[in-house]
C-alpha distance (Angstrom), angle and dihedral (degrees) to the residues before:
residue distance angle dihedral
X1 . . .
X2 4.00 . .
X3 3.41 112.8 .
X4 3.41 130.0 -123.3
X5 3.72 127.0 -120.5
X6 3.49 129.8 -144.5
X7 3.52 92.3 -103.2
X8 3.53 95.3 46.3
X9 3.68 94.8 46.4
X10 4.10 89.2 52.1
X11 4.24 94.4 54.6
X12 3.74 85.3 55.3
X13 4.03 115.5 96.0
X14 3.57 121.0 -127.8
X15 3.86 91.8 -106.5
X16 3.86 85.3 65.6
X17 3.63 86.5 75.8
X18 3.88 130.9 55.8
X19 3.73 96.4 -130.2
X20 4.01 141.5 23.0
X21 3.53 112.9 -174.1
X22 3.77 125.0 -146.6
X23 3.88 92.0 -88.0
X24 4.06 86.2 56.9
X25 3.81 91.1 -112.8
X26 3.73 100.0 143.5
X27 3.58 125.6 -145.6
X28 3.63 150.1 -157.8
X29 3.72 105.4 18.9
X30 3.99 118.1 -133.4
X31 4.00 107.1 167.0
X32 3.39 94.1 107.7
X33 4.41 132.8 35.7
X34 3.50 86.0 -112.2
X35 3.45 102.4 59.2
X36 3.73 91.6 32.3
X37 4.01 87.6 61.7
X38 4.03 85.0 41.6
X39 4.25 90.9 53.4
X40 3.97 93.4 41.4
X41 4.66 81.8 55.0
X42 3.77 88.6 39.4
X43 3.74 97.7 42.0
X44 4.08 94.6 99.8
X45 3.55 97.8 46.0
X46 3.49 94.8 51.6
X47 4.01 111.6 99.8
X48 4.15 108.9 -137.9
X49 4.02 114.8 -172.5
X50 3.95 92.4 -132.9
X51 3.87 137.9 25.0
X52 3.73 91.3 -121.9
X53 3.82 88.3 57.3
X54 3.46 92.0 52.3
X55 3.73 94.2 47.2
X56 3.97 85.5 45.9
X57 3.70 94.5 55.9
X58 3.49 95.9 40.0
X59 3.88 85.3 59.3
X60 3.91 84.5 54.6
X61 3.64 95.4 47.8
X62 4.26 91.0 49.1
X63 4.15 90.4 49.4
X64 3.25 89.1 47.6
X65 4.02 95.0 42.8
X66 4.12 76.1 50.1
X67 3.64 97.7 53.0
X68 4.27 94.6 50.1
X69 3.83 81.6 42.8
X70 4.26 88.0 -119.0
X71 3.76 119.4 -179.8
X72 4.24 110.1 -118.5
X73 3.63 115.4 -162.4
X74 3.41 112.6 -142.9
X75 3.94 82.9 -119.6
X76 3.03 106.6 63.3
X77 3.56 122.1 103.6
X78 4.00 103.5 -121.2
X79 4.09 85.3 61.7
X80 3.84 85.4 53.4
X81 3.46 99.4 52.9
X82 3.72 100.9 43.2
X83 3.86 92.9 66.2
X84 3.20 85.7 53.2
């Protein structure tokens, strides 16, 4: 997976990534399969300030997993924490 630079990372918009935080950090990047596939791997080690953030960017991270047509296991934990 290519990684971003800073630059890059700054021209995306917030719904490029799964989660913002209160401090506007943004999270979990899904504009793009390969990061999508990275987010859905990354998705429990990724520290979210509520459970109904987590369950909201695990919704992001599954439409996006959707649109790039990305296999979810049923294991994995972005499945778990979108129903809740």
């Amino acid at each position: 997976m290519p990684d971003l630079s800073t630059e890059q990372r700054d021209r995306l918009k917030d719904d490029d990534f799964a989660y913002v935080d209160k401090d506007g950090e943004r999270h979990l990047p899904i504009h793009d399969e390969e990061h999508a596939r990275n987010a859905i791997q990354r998705f429990g080690r990724t520290h979210f300030e509520s459970k109904h953030a987590k369950q909201k960017a695990a919704e992001a991270v599954l439409k996006a997993a959707r649109k790039y047509g990305l296999e979810v296991s049923a294991e994995d934990d972005v499945i778990k924490a979108a129903h809740g």
